[in-house]
C-alpha positions in Angstrom: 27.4 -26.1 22.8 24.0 -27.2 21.1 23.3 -28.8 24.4 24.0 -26.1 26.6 21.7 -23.5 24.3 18.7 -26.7 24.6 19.4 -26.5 27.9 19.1 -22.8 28.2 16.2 -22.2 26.2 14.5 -24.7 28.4 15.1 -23.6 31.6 13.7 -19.9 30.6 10.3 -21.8 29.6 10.3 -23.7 32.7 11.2 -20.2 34.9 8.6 -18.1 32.8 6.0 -20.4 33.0 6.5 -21.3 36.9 6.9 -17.7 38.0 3.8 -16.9 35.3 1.9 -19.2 37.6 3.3 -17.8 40.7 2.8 -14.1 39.9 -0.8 -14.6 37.9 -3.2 -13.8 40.7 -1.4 -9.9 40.6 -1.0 -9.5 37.0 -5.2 -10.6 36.4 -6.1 -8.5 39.4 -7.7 -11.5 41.2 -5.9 -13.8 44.0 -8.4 -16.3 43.7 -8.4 -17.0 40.1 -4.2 -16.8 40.6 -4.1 -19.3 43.4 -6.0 -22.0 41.1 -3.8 -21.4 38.2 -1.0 -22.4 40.4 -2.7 -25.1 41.7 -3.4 -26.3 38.6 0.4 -26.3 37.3 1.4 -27.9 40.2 -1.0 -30.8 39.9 0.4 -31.4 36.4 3.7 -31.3 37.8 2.5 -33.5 41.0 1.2 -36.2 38.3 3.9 -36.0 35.9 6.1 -36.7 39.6 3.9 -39.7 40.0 4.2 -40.9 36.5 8.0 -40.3 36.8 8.2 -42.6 40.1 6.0 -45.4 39.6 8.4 -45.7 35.9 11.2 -45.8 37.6 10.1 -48.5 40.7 8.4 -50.9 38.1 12.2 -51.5 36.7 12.7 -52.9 40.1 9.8 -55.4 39.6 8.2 -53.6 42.2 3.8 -53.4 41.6 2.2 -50.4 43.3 -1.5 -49.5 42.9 -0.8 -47.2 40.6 -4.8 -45.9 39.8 -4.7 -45.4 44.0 -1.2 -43.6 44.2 -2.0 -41.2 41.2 -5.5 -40.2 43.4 -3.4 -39.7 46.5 -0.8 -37.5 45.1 -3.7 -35.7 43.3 -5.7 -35.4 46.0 -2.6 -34.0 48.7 -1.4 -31.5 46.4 -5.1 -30.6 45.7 -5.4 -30.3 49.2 -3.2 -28.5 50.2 -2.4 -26.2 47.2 -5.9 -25.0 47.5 -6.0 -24.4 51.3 -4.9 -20.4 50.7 -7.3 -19.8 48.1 -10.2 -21.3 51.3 -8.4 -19.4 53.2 -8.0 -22.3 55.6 -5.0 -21.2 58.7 -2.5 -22.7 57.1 -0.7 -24.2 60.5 -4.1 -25.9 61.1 -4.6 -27.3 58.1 -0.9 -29.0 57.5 -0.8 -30.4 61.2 -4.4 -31.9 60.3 -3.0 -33.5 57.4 0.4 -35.0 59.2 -1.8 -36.5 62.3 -4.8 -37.4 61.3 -4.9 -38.1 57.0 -1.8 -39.9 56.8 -2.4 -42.7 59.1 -5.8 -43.6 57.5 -4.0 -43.4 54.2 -1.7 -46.1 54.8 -4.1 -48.2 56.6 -6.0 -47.7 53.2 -3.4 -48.7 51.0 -2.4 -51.8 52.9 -5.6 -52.9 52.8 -6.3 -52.4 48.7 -3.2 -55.1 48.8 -5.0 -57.9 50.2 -6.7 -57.7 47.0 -3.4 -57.0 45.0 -1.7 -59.9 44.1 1.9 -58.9 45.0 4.8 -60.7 46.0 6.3 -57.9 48.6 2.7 -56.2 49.6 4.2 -53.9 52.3 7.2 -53.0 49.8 3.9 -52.2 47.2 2.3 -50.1 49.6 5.2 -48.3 50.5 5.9 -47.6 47.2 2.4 -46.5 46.0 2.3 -43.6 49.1 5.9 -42.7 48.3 4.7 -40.3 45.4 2.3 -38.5 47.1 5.3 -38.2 50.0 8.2 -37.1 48.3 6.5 -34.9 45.4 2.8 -34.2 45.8 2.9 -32.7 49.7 5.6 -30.8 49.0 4.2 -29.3 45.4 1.2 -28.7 47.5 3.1 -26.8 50.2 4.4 -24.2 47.5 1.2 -22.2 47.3 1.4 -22.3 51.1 5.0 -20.8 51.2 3.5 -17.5 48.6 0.4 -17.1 50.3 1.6 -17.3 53.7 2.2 -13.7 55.6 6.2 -13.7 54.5 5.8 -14.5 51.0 8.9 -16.6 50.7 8.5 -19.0 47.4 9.9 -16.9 44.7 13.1 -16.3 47.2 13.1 -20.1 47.9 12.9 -20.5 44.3 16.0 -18.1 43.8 18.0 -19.5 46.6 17.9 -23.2 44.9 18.3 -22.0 41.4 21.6 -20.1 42.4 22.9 -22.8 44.1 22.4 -24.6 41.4 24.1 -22.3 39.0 26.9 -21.5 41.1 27.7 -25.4 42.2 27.6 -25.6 38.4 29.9 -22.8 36.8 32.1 -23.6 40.3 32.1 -27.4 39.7 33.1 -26.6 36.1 35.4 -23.9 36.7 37.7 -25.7 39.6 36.3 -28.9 40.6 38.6 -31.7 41.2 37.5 -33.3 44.4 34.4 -35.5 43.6 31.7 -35.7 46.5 29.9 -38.5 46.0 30.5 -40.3 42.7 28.8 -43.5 42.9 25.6 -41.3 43.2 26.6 -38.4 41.0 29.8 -38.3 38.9 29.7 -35.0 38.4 29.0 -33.3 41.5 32.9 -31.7 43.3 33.4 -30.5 46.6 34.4 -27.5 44.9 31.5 -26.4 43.3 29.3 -27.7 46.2 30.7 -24.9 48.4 30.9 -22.6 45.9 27.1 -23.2 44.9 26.4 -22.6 49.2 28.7 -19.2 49.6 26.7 -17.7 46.5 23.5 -18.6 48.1 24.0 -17.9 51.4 25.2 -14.4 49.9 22.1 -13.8 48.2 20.3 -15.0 51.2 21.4 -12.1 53.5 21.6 -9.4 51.0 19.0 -10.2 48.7 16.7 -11.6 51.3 15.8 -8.8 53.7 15.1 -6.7 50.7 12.9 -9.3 49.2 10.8 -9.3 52.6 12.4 -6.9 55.3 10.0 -8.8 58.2 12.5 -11.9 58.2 15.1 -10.9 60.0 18.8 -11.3 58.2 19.7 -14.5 60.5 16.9 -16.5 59.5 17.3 -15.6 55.7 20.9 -17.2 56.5 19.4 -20.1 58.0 16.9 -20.2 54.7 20.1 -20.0 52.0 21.6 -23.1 54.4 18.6 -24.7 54.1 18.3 -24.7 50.9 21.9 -24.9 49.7 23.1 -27.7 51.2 19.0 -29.8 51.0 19.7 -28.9 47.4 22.8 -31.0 46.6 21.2 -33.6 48.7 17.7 -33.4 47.5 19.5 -34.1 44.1 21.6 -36.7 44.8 18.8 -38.9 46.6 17.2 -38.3 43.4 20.5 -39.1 41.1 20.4 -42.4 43.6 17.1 -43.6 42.9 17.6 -43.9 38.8 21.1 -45.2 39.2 19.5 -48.1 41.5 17.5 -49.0 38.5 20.0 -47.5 35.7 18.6 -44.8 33.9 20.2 -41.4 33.3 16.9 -39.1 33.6 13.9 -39.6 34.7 12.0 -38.7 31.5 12.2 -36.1 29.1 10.0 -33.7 29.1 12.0 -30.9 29.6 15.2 -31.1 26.8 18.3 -30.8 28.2 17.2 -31.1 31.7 15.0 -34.6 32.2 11.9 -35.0 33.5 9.5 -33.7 36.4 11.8 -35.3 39.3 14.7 -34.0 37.1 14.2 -30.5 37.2 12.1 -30.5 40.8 14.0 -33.1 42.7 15.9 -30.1 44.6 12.5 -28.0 45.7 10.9 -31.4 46.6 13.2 -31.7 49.8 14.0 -28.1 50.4 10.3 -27.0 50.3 8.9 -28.7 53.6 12.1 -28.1 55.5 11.8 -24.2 54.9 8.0 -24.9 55.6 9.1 -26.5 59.2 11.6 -24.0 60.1 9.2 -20.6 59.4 6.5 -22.2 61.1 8.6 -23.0 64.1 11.1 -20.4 64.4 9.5 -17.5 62.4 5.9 -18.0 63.2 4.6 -18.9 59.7 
């Protein structure tokens, strides 16, 4: 019971604080000013990410360039999370990024490790962009998702969190069929669907009053999306610490873990809602 109260109390600072950041342009009266604040959170959270990974990775013996993977995920969630407040075109500026910036990034990295004294140099180099891959584009994308014309983060962000919740109380409730136990123990195939029925139901009810221009079928596609890239999101996270053997990633947030912890879930879901409005609902 003490840890389900730690766990509680957390999770209304993390919610307070993320929708704070979200919501702070409106409440101050100024978009610009509100678009750096959530830029800035989400650098801290991109960094922490980085910390997090790198951690984890040198229990492998692995070496990455750490001082060049913490300016890369700095600099992508930068980048991008400050593209709305420039008002760059959003479409433009993330298709710039994929084609051009991330081939002269590797070709950067694989060159610092010809001075990097490693014993798997491609394995380093893969390993020192993975950060700014798998957290720091996506954080960046977030601001992206508020600011674009349909508004959509705070319902992405309500989609995952009640999959989470309902996989949870439904897992706990009736589960009795594990899914996927050497990754997760806990995770049943019970409280998987029940966690994707509650989200898809607050997708096409909740949705279209959240943002009426999105028709309902696509806010159904949106709850699939991120229902089912939610339980996967976390087990590739709950894959990568048991390949090393730790239970959470750190421990900054009580009760919950660390940065990957508690963002592992969004990570994966974000770009994929990203790709899908920008092809299907013209982001």
């Amino acid at each position: 019971m003490k840890n389900f109260w730690t766990r509680a109390a957390s999770a209304v600072v993390y919610v307070v604080l993320f929708l704070g950041c979200i919501y702070s342009g409106a409440l101050l009266g100024d978009k610009t000013i509100g678009g750096i604040i959530l830029a800035a959170f989400l650098l801290f959270v991109s960094c922490g990410c980085t910390f997090e990974f790198f951690r984890i990775v040198e229990r492998q013996g692995a070496t990455p360039c750490k001082p060049l993977g913490y300016f890369l995920s700095f600099a992508a969630t930068a980048a991008l999370a400050l593209i709305p407040v420039m008002n760059v075109a959003l479409g433009f500026a993330t298709t710039m990024v994929v084609y051009t910036v991330f081939p002269a990034l590797f070709a950067i990295v694989a060159i610092v490790q010809l001075w990097y004294h490693s014993e798997q140099p491609f394995r380093d180099a893969a390993y020192t962009m993975l950060p700014m891959l798998y957290a720091a584009i996506p954080l960046g994308l977030m601001p992206m998702l508020h600011n674009s014309p349909y508004n959509v983060l705070v319902m992405v962000l309500i989609m995952v969190w009640m999959n989470d919740n309902g996989a949870y109380m439904g897992g706990s409730l009736l589960g009795k069929h594990k899914m996927w136990e050497r990754h997760s123990p806990g995770k049943t195939w019970e409280g998987t669907a029940i966690g994707v029925v509650v989200t898809l139901l607050v997708a096409v009810f909740v949705g279209p009053l959240f943002n009426s221009a999105i028709a309902w079928y696509h806010w159904l596609v949106l709850g699939f999306i991120c229902s089912v890239v939610d339980t996967l999101g976390d087990l590739v996270e709950s894959m990568l610490k048991r390949s090393v053997g730790v239970k959470d990633s750190g421990s900054i947030m009580p009760g919950h873990g660390g940065f990957l912890d508690r963002f592992d879930s969004l990570l994966v879901a974000t770009p994929l809602v990203y790709v899908y409005l920008l092809l299907f609902v013209q982001l």
